[in-house]
N, C-alpha and C positions, 0 to 999 in steps of 0.2 A: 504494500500500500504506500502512497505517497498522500496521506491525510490523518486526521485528526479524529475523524469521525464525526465534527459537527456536521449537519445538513446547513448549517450558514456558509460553511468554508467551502470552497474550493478543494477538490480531490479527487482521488480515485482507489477503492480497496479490490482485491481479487481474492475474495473467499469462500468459505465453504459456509452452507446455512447450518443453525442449529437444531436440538428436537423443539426447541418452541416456536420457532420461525412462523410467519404466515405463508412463507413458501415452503416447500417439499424439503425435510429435513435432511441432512448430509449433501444438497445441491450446491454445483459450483455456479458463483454468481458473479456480477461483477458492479459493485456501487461506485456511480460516478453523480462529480459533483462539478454542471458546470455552467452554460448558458443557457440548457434547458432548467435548470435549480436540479433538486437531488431526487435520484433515479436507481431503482434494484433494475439492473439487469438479468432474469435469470434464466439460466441456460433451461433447467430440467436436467441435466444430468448427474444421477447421484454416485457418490463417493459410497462403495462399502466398505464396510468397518474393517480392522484388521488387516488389510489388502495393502499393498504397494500401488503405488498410480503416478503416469504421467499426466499432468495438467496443464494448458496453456490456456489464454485467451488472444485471441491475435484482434487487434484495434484499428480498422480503418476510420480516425475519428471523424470524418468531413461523410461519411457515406452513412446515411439512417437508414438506409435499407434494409435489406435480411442480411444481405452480406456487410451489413457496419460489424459487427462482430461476431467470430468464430472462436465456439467454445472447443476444446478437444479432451477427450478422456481417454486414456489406455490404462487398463487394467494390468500392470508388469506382473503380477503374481499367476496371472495365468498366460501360459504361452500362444496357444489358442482364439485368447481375448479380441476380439474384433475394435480396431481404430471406432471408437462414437466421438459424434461432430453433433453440433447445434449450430447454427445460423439465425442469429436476432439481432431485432432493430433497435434502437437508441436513439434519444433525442438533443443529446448534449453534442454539440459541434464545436466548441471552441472555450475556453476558461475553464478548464480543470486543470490546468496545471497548478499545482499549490507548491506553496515554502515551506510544508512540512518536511521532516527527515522521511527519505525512505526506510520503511521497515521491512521487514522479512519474519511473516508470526505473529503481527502483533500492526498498532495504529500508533503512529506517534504521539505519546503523551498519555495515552487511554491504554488503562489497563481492563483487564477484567475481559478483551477482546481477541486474546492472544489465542496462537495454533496450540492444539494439545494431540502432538503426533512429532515425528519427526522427518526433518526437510532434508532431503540431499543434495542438491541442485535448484540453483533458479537463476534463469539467463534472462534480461531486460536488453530489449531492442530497439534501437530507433523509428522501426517503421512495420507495420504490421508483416509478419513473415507468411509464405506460402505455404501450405502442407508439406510441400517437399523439405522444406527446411526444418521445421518445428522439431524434428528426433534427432538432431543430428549434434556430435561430439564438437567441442570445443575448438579440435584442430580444423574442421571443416565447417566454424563458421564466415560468411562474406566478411573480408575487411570492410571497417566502419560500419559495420550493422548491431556490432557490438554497443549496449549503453552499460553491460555490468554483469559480471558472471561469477558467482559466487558457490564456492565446489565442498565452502563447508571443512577442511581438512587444515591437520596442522602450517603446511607450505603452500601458501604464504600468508597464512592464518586464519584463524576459522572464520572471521569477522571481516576478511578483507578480503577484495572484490580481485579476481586472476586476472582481470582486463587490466588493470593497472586505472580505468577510467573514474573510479567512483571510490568515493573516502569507505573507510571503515565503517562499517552498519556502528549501529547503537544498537541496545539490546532495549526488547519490549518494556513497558513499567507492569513493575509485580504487583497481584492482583491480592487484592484482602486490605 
């Protein structure tokens, strides 16, 4: 997320609903906060518990169409697992960009919103990626399509981004 979580502010989170959600609980969503004011994007496709998963959302922000955004889910725990996609519209076009820290887990400042699972990978891209590219390894991503790739692991820290583009994450604020 690069937001706070107000619905006054400017942002955008990329997360999973909960069991009390008014949408479908374990769904990946995407809340943006911008010229249209504040907006649940949600895909419909759920997360099962326990399970390994690939996630993206890929962001044509200028396009409200079906194709403004492409949700993606892969199930890695099963081999088998068939690639699920969603295609939804959006109405925000322009001012979500916010001053918040980005976070990974969690909303800057706001606790009590954080992941409870664990993250292996999350790559941030300048410009909404193709299907062909969305699975693909570190060495085979396009120069300059990088904004931040973070692998999680002691070299070159678990907090700091392999791209060299982006500062050291901050960690979520603890809830309670």
């Amino acid at each position: 997320s690069q937001w706070d979580g107000n619905v006054q502010h400017r942002g955008w989170s990329l997360g999973v609903t909960g069991e009390k959600s008014k949408h479908q609980p374990r769904s990946l969503i995407l809340q943006l906060v911008g010229n249209a004011g504040y907006e649940v994007v949600p895909s419909d496709l759920r997360i099962a518990l326990h399970r390994t998963h690939y996630v993206s959302a890929s962001v044509k922000i200028a396009e409200t169409g079906e194709a403004g955004i492409t949700f993606t889910l892969l199930d890695l725990s099963d081999p088998e697992a068939p690639t699920r996609t969603a295609n939804v519209k959006h109405a925000s076009t322009a001012d979500y960009r916010s001053t918040a820290a980005f976070m990974i887990g969690g909303r800057d400042g706001q606790a009590g919103h954080g992941w409870e699972g664990l993250i292996d990978e999350v790559r941030l891209s300048r410009a909404a990626l193709p299907k062909d590219q969305l699975l693909i390894h570190d060495s085979e991503v396009p120069s300059g399509q990088v904004a931040g790739y973070w692998k999680f692991e002691s070299d070159p820290g678990f907090l700091r981004d392999s791209s060299g583009v982006q500062p050291p994450l901050g960690r979520p604020a603890a809830s309670g």
